[in-house]
C-alpha positions in Angstrom: -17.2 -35.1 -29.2 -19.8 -36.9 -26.8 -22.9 -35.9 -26.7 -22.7 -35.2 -23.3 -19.7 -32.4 -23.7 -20.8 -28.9 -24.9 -19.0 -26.4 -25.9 -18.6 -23.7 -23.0 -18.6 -20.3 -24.3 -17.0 -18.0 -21.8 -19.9 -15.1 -21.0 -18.1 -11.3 -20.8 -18.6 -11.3 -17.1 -15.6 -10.9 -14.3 -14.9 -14.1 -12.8 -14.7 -15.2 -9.3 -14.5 -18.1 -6.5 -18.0 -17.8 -4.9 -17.4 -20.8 -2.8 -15.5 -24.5 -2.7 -16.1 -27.8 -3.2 -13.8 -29.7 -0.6 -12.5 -32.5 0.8 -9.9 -35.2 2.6 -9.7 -38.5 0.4 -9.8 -41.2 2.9 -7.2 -43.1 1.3 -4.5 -41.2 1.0 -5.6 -38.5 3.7 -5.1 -35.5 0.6 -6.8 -32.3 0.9 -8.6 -31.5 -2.7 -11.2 -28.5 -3.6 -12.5 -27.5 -6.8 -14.0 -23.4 -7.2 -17.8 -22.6 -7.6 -17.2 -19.5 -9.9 -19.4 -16.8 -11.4 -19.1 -18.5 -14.8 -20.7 -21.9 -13.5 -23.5 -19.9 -11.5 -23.9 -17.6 -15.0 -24.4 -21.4 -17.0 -26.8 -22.7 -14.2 -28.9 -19.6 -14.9 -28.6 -20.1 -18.7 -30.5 -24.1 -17.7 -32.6 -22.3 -15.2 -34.2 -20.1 -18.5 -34.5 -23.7 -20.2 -36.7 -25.5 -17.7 -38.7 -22.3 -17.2 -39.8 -22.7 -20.5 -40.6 -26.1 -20.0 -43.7 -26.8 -17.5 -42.9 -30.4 -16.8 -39.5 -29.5 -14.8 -41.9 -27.5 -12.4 -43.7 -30.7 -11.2 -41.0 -32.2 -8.6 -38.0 -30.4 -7.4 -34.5 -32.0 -7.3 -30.8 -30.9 -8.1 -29.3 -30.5 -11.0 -25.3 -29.8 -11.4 -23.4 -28.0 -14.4 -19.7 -28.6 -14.8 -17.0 -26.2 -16.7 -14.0 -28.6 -17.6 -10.6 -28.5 -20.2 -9.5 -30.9 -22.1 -5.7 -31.7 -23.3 -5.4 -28.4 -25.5 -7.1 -26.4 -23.1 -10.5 -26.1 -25.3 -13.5 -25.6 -22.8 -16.0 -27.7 -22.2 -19.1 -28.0 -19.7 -21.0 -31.2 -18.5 -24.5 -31.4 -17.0 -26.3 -33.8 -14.6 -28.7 -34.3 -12.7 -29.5 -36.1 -9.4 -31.8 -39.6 -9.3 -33.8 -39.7 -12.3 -35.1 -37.7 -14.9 -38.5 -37.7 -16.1 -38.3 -41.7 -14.9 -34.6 -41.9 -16.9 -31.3 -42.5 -15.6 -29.1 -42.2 -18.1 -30.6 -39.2 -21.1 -28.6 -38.2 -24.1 -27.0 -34.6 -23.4 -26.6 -35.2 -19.5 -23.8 -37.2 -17.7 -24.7 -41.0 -17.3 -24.6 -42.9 -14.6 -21.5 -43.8 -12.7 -19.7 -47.0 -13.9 -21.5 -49.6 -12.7 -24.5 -48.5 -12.4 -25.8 -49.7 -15.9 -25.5 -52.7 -14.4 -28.0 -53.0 -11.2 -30.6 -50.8 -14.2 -33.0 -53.9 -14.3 -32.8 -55.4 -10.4 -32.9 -51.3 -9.9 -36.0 -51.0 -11.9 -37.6 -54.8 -10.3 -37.0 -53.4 -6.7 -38.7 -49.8 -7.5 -41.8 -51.7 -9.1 -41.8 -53.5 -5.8 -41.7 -50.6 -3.8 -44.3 -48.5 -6.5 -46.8 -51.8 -5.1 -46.1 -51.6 -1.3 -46.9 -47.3 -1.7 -50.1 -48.0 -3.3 -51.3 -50.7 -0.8 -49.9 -48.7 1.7 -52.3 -45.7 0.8 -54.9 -48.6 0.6 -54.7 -48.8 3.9 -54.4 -46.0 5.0 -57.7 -44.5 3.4 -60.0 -47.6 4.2 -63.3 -46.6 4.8 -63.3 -48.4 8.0 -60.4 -46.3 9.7 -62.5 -42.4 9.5 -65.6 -44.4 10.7 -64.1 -45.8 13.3 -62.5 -43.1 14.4 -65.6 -41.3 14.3 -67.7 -43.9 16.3 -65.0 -44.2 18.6 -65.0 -40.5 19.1 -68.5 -40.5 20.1 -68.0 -43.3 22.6 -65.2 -41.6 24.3 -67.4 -38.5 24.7 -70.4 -40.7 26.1 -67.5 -42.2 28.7 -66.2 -38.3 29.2 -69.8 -37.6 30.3 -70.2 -40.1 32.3 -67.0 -39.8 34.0 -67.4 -36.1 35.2 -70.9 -37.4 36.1 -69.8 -39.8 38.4 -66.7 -37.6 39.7 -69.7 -35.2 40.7 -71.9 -38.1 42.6 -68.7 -39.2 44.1 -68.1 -35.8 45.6 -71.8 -35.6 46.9 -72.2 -39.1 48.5 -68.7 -38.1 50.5 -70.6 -35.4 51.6 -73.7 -37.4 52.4 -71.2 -39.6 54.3 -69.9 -36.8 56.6 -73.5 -35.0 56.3 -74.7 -38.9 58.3 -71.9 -39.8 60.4 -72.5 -36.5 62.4 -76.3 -36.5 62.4 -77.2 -40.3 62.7 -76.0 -43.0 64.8 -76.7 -47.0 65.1 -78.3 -48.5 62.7 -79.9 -45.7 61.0 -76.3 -44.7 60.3 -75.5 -48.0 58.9 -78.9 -48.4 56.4 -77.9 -44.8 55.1 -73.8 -45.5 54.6 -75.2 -48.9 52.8 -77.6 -46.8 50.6 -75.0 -44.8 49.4 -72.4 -47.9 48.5 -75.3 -49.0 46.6 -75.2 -46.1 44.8 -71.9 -46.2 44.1 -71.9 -49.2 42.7 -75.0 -49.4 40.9 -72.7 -46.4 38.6 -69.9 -48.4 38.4 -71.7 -51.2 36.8 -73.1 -49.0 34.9 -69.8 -48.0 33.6 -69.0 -51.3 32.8 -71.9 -51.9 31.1 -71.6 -48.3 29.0 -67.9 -50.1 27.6 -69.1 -53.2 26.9 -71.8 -51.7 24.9 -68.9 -49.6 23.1 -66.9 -53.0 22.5 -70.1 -54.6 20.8 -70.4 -52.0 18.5 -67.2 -50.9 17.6 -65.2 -54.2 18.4 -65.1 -55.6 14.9 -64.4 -52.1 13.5 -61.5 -51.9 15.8 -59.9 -55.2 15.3 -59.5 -54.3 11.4 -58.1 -51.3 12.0 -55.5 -53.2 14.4 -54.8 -55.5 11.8 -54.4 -53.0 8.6 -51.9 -51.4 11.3 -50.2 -54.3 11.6 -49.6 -54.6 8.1 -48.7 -50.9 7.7 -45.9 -51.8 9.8 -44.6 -54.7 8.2 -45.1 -52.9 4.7 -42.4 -50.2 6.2 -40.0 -53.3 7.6 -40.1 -54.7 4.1 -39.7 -51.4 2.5 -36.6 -50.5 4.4 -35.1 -54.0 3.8 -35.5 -53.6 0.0 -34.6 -50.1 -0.2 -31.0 -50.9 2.1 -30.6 -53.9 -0.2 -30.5 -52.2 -2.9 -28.1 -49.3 -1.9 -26.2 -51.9 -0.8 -25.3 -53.8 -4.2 -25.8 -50.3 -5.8 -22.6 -49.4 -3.6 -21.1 -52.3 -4.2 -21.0 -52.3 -8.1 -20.5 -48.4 -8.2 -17.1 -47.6 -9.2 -15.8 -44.2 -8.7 -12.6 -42.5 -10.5 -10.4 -40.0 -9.6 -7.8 -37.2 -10.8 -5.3 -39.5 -9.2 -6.5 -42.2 -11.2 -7.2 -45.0 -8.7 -11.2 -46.6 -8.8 -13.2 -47.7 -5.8 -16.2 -49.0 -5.1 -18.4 -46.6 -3.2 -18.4 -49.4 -0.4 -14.8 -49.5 0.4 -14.6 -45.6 0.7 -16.9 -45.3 4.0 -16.1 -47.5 7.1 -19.4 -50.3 7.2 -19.7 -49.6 10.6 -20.7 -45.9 9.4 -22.6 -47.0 5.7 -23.8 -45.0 3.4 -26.8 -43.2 2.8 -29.6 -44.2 0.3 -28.5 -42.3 -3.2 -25.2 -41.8 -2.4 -23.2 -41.5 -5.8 -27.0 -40.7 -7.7 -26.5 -36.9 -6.6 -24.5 -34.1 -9.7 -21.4 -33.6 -8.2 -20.0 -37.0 -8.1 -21.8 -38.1 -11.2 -19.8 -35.1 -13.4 -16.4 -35.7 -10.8 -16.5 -39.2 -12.0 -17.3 -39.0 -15.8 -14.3 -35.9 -16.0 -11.7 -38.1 -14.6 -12.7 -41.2 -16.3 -12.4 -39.0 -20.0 -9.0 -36.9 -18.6 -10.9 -33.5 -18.6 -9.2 -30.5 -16.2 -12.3 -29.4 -13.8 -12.2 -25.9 -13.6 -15.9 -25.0 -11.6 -19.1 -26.8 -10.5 -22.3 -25.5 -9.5 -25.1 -27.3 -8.2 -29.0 -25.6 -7.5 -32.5 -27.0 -6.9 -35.0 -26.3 -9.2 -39.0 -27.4 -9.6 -41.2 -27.2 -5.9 -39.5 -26.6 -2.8 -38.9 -29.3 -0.8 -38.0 -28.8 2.9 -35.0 -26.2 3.0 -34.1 -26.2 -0.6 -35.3 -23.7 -2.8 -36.0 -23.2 -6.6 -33.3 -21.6 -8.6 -30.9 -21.2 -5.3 -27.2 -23.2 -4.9 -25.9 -25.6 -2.9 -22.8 -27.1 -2.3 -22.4 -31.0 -1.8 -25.0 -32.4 0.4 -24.1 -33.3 4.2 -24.9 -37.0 4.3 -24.4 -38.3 0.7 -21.7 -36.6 -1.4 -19.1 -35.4 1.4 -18.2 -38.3 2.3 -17.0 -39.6 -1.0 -15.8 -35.4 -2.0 -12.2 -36.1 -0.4 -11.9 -39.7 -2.7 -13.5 -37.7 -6.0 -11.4 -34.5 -6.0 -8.1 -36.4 -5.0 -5.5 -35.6 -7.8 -6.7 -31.8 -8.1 -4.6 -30.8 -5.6 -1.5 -32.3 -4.5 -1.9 -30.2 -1.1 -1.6 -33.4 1.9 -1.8 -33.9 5.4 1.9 -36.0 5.7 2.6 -33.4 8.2 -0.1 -33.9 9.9 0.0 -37.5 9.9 3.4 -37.7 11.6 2.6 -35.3 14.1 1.3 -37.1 17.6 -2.2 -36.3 18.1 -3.2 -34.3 20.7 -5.3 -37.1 23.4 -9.0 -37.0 23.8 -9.9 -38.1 27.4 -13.7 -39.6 27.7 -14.9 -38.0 31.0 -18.4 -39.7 30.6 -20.1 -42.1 28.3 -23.5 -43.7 27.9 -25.8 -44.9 25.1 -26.9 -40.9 24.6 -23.9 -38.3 25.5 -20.3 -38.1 25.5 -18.6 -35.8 27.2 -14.9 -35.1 26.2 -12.0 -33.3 28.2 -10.7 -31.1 24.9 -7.4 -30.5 25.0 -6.0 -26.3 23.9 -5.1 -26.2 20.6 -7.5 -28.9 19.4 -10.4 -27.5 17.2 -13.7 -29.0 18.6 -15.0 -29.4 14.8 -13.1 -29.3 11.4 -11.7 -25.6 9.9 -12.6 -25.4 6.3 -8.7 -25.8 5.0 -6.3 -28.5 5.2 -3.9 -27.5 8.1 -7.5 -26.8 10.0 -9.2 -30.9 9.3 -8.0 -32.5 12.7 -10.7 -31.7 15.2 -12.6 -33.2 18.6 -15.5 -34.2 15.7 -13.5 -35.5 13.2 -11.9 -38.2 15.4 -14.9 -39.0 17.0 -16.4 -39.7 13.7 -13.9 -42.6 13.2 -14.9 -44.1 16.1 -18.7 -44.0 16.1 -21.4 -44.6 13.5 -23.3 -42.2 15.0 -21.9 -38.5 16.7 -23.8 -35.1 16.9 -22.1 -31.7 17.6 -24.4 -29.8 20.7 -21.8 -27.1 21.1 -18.5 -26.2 20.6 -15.3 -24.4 22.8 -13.3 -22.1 20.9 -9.7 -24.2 19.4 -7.9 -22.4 22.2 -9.8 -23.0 25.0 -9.5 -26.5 27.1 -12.1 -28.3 29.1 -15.6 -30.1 29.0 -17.9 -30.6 25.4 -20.4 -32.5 25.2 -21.7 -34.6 22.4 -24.9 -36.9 21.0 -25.0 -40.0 20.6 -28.2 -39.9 18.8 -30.5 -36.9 17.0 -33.2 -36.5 19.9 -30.4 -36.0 22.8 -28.3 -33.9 20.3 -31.8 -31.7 20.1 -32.5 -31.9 24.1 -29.3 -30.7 25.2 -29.7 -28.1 22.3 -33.1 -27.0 23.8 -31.5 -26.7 27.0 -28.8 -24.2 25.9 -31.4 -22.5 23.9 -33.6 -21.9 27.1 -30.1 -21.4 29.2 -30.6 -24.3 31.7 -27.1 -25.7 31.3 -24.7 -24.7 33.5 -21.1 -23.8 32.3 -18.1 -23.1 34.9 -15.1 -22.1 33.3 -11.4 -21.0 35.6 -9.2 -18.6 34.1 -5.7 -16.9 35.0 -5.6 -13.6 33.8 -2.5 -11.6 33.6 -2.7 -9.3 36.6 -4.2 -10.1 40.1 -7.6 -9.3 40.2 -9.1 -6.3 42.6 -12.3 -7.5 42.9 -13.6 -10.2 44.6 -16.8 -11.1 42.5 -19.3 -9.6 40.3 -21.2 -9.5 36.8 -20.2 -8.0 33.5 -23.1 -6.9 30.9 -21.1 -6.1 27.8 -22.8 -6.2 24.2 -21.0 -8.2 21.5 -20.9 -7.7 18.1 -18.8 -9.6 14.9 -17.7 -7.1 12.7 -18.0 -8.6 9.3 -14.5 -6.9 8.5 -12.6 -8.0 11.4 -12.8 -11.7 12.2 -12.8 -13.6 14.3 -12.7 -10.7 16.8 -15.6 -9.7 18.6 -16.6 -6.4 19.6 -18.4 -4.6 22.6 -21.1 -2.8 20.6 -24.2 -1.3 22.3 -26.2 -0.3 19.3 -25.3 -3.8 16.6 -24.4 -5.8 20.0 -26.4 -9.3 20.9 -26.6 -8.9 24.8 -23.8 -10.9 26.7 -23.9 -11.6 30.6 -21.0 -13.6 32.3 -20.4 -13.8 36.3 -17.4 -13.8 37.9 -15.4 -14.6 41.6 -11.8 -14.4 42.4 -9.8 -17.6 43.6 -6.7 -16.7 44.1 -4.6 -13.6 43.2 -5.4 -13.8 39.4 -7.0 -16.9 39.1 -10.7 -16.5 38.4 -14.3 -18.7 38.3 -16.3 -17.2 35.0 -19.6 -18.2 34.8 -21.7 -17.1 31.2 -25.3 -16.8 31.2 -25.5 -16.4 27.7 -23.0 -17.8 25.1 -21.4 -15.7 22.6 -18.2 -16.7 20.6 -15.2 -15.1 22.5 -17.6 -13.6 25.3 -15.5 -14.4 28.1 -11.9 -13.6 26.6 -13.8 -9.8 25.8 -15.7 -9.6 29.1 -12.0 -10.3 30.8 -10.2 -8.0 28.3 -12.4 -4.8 27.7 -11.8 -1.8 29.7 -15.2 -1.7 31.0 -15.1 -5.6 32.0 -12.4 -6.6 34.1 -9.9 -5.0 32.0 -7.3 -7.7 32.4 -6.7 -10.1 29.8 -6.8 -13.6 30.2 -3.0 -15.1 29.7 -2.0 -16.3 26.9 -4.6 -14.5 24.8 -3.3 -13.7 21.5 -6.1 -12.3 20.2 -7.6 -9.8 22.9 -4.6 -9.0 25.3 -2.4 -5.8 24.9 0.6 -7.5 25.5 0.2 -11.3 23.6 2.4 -13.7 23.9 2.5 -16.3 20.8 4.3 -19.0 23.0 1.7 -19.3 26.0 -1.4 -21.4 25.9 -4.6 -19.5 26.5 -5.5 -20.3 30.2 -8.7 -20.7 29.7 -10.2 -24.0 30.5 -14.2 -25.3 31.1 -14.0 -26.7 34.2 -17.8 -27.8 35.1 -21.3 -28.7 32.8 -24.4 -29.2 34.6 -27.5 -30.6 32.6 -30.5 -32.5 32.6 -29.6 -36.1 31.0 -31.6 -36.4 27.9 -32.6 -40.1 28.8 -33.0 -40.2 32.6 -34.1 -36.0 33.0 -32.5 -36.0 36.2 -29.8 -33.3 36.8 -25.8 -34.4 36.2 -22.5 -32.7 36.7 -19.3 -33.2 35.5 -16.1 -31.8 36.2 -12.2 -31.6 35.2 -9.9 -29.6 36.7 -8.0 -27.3 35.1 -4.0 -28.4 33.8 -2.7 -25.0 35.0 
C-alpha cells in the first residue's frame, strides 16, 4: 500500500449526502457528481483534532481536502491533500502529491518564487522608506499653510468687493480711480504672495518629493514584472499539468478551458482535483470528499468550516475530473435546438439580453437544469457577471456585466431601487380594475419550494403597481423584487386574484401546455460608464 492510502475505518455514525461535488466535462458535455457525506465531514474532524494539537498549522490558513475511496475488492481507503504548499513542501509523505507533471516545473517553480520572495522584500523597501512618512508629513504642513492662506485670501477677496461697491457709490473721478487701483494692488500683492508661499514649499520639499515619485515608479514596475512572472508560470504550470479521469482520458489543464477565458493562478494546486486525479490515475472507486479551511481566517473562509470546490479554480476543471463517475449525459440536450438569445444592447460594460420562456437565466444544479442565459454567455465571453436574474418561465429583458465594477453599480442600483422594471402580463380573466398597488408580504416556506407565500408575520415586504391595457392584459410594475412576487401579487385573493395564464405554479386552474405570459418588457438604469439614464425595451411575443 502507498503511503499516501490509509486505511478508512468506517465510524458507527448514520451516513448521509450533505452536499455534491458537480459538474459538466467540457469534452464530452457529461454530467458527473461525487457525495460530500457525514463520514468524510466525521474524518475532516478526526485531522481537525490533529492540527489542533499542532501550533504550527495555526500560523496561515488554507484548505485542506480528505478523500474516502474503494479499491478493486471493495476495501476502503481514504486520501488526504492539501492545497499549495505545506510548511514550504509540495509533495509530503502521507498526503497526495502533486498532479502529474507538476514534479516537473518543481525547480523553474521554486527559481520564479525566489524571484518573486526578492521583488516582496524590495517592494516593502519601498514602501517603508524613511523619506515617504516625512514627506508626507512636511507636505501636510505645507498644504495647511496654503489652506490658511487660501481662506485668508477668500476673506480679503470678499472685503475688497465690498470696498469696490463701498467707492463706486461714494467717490467719483479720480479719487474713485486711485482707491479701485489701491485695492488691485492689494490683490495682487497676495497673489504673489501665494506664489511665492509654493515656491518656497517646492524648495523644501522638492527633492523629497521627486524620490518618492521615483520609488513609485518602481513600485509600479515591481507589480508589472510580478504579474508577468506569476502568469508565466501558471502558464507552463498548465501546460505540463496532466489531469486523469474515471473515463480514463488525460489532459493538460490548458486544453480543458477556452484561452480566450485562461485559467486562474493555482488552478489544479487546490484538494479536490489533486485527490480526483491521484484516484483515477491508481483505479480507486471515489465514494466522498470533503474539503475545509483551517489556521487564520482569511477573507470569507473560516477555521474548521467546509467548502465545496472553489468558484474560479476547481469548477472549471470539476466536469473533466469527475467524468466517468457517472454515465448521466446531455446527448439529449445536445440534439435539441437551442432556444435563441437575442442581444438587445451591447457595449464595453453591459449586455442586455431578450431571454426567451423556458430558458433558465443561470444554471440549475442537475443535468437536465445546465443550459442557461449564463452558461452560453460564458462561451462567448472571457469575462460575464450575473446582476439579476428572471425566473426560467418568465421572458423578457436581463441585464448583464461585462466587468466587476458595472456588475457592482447596477447591483447598487437594485439595492437602492433606482432601476426601473416594466413587465406586461395576460392574466386569465379580464381585469375590473383599471389601476392600482398591491402590498402583499412574501415568505419561502422552507418546506414548500419554490412557492412563495403571503405571510404578514415571517413575510419580507413586497410592493408591485399595476394598470390595465386591455381586457386582461396588464402593465406590473415591482418596487421591490421578490422571487415570484408578481405571479403571487396577480394570483392571491387579496391581490388581483386572477392568475397570470399559463401559470403552473400559482393558478387554480394550470395548464401544463401554455407558456407563462409573463414577459419583462422595459429596464431603466443609470449606465455604469456614462451615469446618464438608459431605457430599453422589447415587446412582448404574445
Amino acid at each position: 500500500m502507498t503511503t499516501e492510502l490509509h486505511t478508512f475505518i468506517e465510524p458507527e455514525l448514520e451516513d448521509g449526502v450533505t452536499d455534491w461535488y458537480e459538474g459538466v466535462c467540457p469534452m464530452t458535455k457529461v454530467y458527473a457528481r461525487l457525495p460530500r457525506t457525514i463520514h468524510a465531514e466525521w474524518l475532516s474532524r478526526q485531522l481537525m483534532k490533529e492540527f489542533a494539537q499542532d501550533p504550527s498549522h495555526n500560523l496561515k490558513g488554507k484548505m485542506y481536502g480528505v478523500m474516502i475511496v474503494e479499491n478493486h475488492v471493495g476495501k476502503k481507503f481514504y486520501l488526504k491533500a492539501f492545497s499549495g504548499f505545506f510548511h514550504g513542501q509540495k509533495n509530503v509523505p502521507g498526503w497526495v502529491p502533486v498532479i502529474d507533471g507538476g514534479d516537473r516545473m518543481l525547480l523553474e517553480e521554486q527559481e520564479i518564487l525566489a524571484e518573486l520572495q526578492k521583488i516582496r522584500v524590495r517592494f516593502a523597501e519601498l514602501e517603508k522608506m524613511p523619506e515617504r512618512p516625512l514627506y508626507k508629513k512636511l507636505a501636510a504642513q505645507w498644504q495647511s499653510k496654503i489652506d490658511q492662506f487660501n481662506a485668508q485670501y477668500r476673506h480679503s477677496k470678499k472685503l475688497r468687493q465690498r470696498q469696490r461697491e463701498e467707492y463706486q457709490r461714494t467717490l467719483q473721478g479720480e479719487a474713485l480711480r486711485q482707491a479701485i487701483r489701491d485695492l488691485n494692488d492689494l490683490s495682487f500683492d497676495e497673489s504673489t504672495e501665494k506664489r511665492h508661499l509654493k515656491r518656497q514649499r517646492d524648495k523644501e520639499i522638492g527633492d523629497l518629493k521627486q524620490i518618492v515619485k521615483k520609488a513609485d515608479r518602481e513600485i509600479e514596475q515591481l507589480r508589472i514584472r510580478r504579474r508577468k512572472l506569476s502568469r508565466n508560470l501558471q502558464k507552463q504550470m498548465h501546460r505540463v499539468y496532466q489531469l486523469k479521469n474515471f473515463a480514463g482520458n488525460a489532459q493538460a489543464i490548458a486544453d480543458l478551458v477556452p484561452q480566450t477565458q485562461g485559467l486562474p493562478t493555482g488552478t489544479g494546486d487546490c484538494c479536490a482535483p489533486k485527490l480526483l486525479n491521484y484516484a483515477a490515475k491508481h483505479q480507486l472507486k471515489p465514494l466522498a470528499l470533503a474539503e475545509f479551511w483551517w489556521g487564520k481566517n482569511l477573507n470569507d473562509k473560516v477555521g474548521g468550516e467546509f467548502y465545496l470546490a472553489c468558484e474560479e479554480r476547481c469548477r472549471p476543471i470539476m466536469g473533466f475530473l469527475l467524468s466517468g463517475l457517472d454515465q448521466k449525459s446531455f446527448e439529449s440536450l445536445l440534439q435539441t435546438d437551442e432556444l435563441p438569445l437575442e442581444i438587445v444592447s451591447e457595449d464595453d460594460t453591459i449586455l442586455v439580453i431578450n431571454k426567451p420562456a423556458g430558458l433558465a437565466t443561470i444554471p440549475g444544479r442537475s443535468s437536465h437544469h445546465y443550459d442557461s442565459v449564463f452558461s452560453r454567455l460564458k462561451r462567448d465571453y472571457p469575462e460575464i457577471y450575473l446582476v439579476h436574474r428572471l425566473d426560467q418561465d418568465t421572458s423578457g429583458l436581463v441585464i448583464f456585466a461585462k466587468t466587476s465594477a458595472a456588475q457592482k453599480h447596477l447591483q447598487e442600483q437594485f439595492s437602492h431601487r433606482q432601476i426601473s422594471k416594466l413587465y406586461t402580463a395576460i392574466l386569465e380573466n379580464p381585469l375590473q380594475q383599471k389601476e392600482g398597488t398591491i402590498e402583499l408580504p412574501l415568505w419561502s416556506d422552507p418546506g414548500d419550494r419554490p412557492h412563495q407565500k403571503v405571510d404578514f408575520a415571517r413575510g419580507k415586504s413586497c410592493c408591485t403597481h399595476f394598470k390595465k391595457i386591455h381586457k386582461n392584459r396588464v402593465e406590473l410594475k415591482p418596487i421591490t423584487g421578490r422571487t415570484h412576487q408578481l405571479r403571487v401579487h396577480c394570483a392571491h385573493p387579496k391581490g388581483l386574484n386572477n392568475s397570470i395564464l399559463g401559470d403552473r405554479l400559482y393558478s387554480k386552474q394550470p395548464n401544463q401546455k401554455q407558456r407563462l405570459h409573463l414577459h419583462a418588457t422595459a429596464i431603466e438604469l443609470i449606465h455604469p460608464s456614462t451615469k446618464e439614464w438608459v431605457k430599453m425595451c422589447r415587446n412582448a411575443p404574445f
